[in-house]
Backbone bond lengths (Angstrom), bond angles and torsions (degrees), N, CA, C in turn:
res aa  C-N    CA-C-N  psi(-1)  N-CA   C-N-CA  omega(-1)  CA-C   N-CA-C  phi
1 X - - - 1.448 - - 1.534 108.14 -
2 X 1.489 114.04 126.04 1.495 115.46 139.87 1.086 159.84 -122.34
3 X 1.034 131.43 144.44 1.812 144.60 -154.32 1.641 111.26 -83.47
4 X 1.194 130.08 84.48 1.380 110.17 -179.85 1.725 98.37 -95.24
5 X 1.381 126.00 153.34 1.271 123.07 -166.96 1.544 89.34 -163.85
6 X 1.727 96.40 132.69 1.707 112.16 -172.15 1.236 119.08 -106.30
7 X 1.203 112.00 -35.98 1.636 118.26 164.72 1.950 113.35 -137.57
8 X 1.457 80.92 177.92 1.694 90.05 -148.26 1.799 97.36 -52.70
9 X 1.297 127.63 -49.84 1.332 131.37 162.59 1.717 109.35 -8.69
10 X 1.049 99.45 -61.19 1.571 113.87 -168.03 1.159 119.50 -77.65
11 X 1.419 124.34 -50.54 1.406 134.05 138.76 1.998 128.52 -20.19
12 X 1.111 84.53 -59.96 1.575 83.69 157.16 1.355 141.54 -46.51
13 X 1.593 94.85 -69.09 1.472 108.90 169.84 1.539 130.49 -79.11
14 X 1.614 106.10 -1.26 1.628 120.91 158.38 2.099 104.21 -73.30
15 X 1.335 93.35 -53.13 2.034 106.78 -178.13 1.708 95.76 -46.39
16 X 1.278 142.98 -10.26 0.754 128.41 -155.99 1.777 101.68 -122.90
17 X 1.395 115.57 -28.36 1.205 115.95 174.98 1.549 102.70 -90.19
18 X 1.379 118.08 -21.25 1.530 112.39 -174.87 1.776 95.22 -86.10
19 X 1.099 155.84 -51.00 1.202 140.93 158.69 1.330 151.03 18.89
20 X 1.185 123.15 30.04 1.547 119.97 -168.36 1.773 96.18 152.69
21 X 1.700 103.51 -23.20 1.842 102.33 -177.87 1.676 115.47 -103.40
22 X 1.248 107.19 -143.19 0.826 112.50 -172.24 1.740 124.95 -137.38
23 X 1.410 82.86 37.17 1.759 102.49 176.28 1.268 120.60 -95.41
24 X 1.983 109.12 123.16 1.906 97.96 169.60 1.217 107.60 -67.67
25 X 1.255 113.76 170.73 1.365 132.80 -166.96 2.015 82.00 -142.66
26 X 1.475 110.47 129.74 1.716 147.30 144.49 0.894 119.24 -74.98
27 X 0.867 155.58 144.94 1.929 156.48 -176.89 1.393 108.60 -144.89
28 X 1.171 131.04 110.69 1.303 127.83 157.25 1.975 109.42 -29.88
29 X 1.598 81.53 144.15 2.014 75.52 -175.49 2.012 104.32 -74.84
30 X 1.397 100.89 158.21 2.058 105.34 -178.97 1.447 96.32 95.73
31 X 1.386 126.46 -36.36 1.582 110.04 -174.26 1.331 130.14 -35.64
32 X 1.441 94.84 -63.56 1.915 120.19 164.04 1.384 120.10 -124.17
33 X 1.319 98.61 155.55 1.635 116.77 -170.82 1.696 93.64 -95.66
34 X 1.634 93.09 137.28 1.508 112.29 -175.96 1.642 110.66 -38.42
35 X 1.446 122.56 -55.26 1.358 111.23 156.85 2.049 142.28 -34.32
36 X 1.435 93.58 -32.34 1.155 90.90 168.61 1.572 123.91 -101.66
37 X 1.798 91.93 -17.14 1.911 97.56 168.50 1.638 106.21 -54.58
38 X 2.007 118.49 -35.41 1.185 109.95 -152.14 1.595 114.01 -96.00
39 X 1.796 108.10 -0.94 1.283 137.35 152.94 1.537 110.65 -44.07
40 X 1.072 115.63 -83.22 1.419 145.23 -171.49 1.556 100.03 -42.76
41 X 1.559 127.56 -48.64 1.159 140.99 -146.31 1.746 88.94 -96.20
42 X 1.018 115.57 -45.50 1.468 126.97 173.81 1.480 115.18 -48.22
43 X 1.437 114.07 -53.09 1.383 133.90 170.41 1.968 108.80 -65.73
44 X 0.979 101.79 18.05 1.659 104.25 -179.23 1.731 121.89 83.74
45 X 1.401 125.03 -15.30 1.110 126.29 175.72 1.474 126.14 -46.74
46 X 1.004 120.69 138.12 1.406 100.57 162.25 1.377 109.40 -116.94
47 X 1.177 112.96 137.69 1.913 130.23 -145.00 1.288 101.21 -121.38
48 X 1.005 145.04 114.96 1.832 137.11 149.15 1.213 89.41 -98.56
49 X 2.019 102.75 139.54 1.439 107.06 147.14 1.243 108.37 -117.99
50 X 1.039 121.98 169.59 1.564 139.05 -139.25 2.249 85.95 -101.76
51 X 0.752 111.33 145.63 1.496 122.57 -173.89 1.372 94.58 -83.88
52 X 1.256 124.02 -44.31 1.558 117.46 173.00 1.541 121.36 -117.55
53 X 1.173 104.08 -171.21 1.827 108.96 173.62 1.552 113.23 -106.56
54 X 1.598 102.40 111.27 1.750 96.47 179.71 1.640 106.30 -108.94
55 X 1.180 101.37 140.49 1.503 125.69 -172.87 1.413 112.09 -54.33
56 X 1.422 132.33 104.19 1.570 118.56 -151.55 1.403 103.04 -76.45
57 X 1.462 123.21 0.97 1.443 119.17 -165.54 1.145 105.15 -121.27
58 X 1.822 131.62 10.70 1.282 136.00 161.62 1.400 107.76 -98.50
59 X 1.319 124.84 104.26 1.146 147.24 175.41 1.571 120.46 -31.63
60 X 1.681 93.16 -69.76 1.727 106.48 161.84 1.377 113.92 -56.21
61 X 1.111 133.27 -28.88 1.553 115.16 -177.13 1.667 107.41 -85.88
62 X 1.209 115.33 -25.64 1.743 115.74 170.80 0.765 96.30 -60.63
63 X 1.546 128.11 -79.16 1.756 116.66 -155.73 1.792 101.92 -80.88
64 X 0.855 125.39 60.16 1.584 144.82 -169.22 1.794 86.35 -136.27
65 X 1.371 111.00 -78.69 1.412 121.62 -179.10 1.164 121.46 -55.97
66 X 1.510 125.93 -39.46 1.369 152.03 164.87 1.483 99.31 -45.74
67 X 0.776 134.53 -13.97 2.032 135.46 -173.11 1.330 93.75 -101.08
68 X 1.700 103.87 -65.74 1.543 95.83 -170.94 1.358 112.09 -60.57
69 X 1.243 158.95 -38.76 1.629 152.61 147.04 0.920 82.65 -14.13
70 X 1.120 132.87 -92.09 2.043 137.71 -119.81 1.727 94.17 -73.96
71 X 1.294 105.73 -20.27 1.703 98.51 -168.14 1.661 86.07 -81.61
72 X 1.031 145.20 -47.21 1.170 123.19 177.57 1.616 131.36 -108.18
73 X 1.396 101.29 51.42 1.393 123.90 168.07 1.346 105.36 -160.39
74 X 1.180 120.51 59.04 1.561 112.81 -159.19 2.082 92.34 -91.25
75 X 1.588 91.90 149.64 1.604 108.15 -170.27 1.308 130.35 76.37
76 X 1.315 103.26 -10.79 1.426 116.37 163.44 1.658 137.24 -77.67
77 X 1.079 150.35 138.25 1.519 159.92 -172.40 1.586 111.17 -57.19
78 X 1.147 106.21 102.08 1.802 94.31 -171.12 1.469 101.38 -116.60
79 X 1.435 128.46 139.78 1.424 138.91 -156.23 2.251 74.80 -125.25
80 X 1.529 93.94 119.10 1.609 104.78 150.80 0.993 141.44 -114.05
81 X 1.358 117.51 102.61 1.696 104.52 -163.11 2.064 105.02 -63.80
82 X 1.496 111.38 125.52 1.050 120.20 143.03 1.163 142.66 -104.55
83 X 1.653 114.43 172.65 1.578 106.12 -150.27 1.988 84.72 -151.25
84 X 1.728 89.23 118.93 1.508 109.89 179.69 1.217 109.07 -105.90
């Protein structure tokens, strides 16, 4: 399973289903500061952050990002948080 999550809202309540399993979690880039990405990662997570900042309310740039995930988790269940 993966967690893509765009803002901190989402992030949260993804940290909470990824917790105890075995789901990466994506992060829109600004969410967390490298210290707390390297927290999280420490605690067993496995964390991608996003190299840039995509606009959670530009459609094309999610499923823009949404490819690159899938290209490297390909066949797997991916939960995206969107934002209307």
């Amino acid at each position: 399973m993966v967690l893509f999550a765009l803002t901190k809202n989402g992030f949260v309540e993804m940290l909470d289903l990824a917790r105890g399993g075995k789901a990466a979690i994506w992060i829109n880039r600004g969410l967390m500061d490298e210290s707390a990405i390297q927290r999280l990662r420490a605690e067993g997570f496995d964390l991608t952050d996003f190299v840039h900042w995509i606009d959670p309310l530009d459609e094309s740039a999610v499923d823009e990002a949404v490819e690159t995930v899938k290209e490297h988790h390909p066949g797997q269940v991916l939960y995206i948080e969107r934002v209307k």
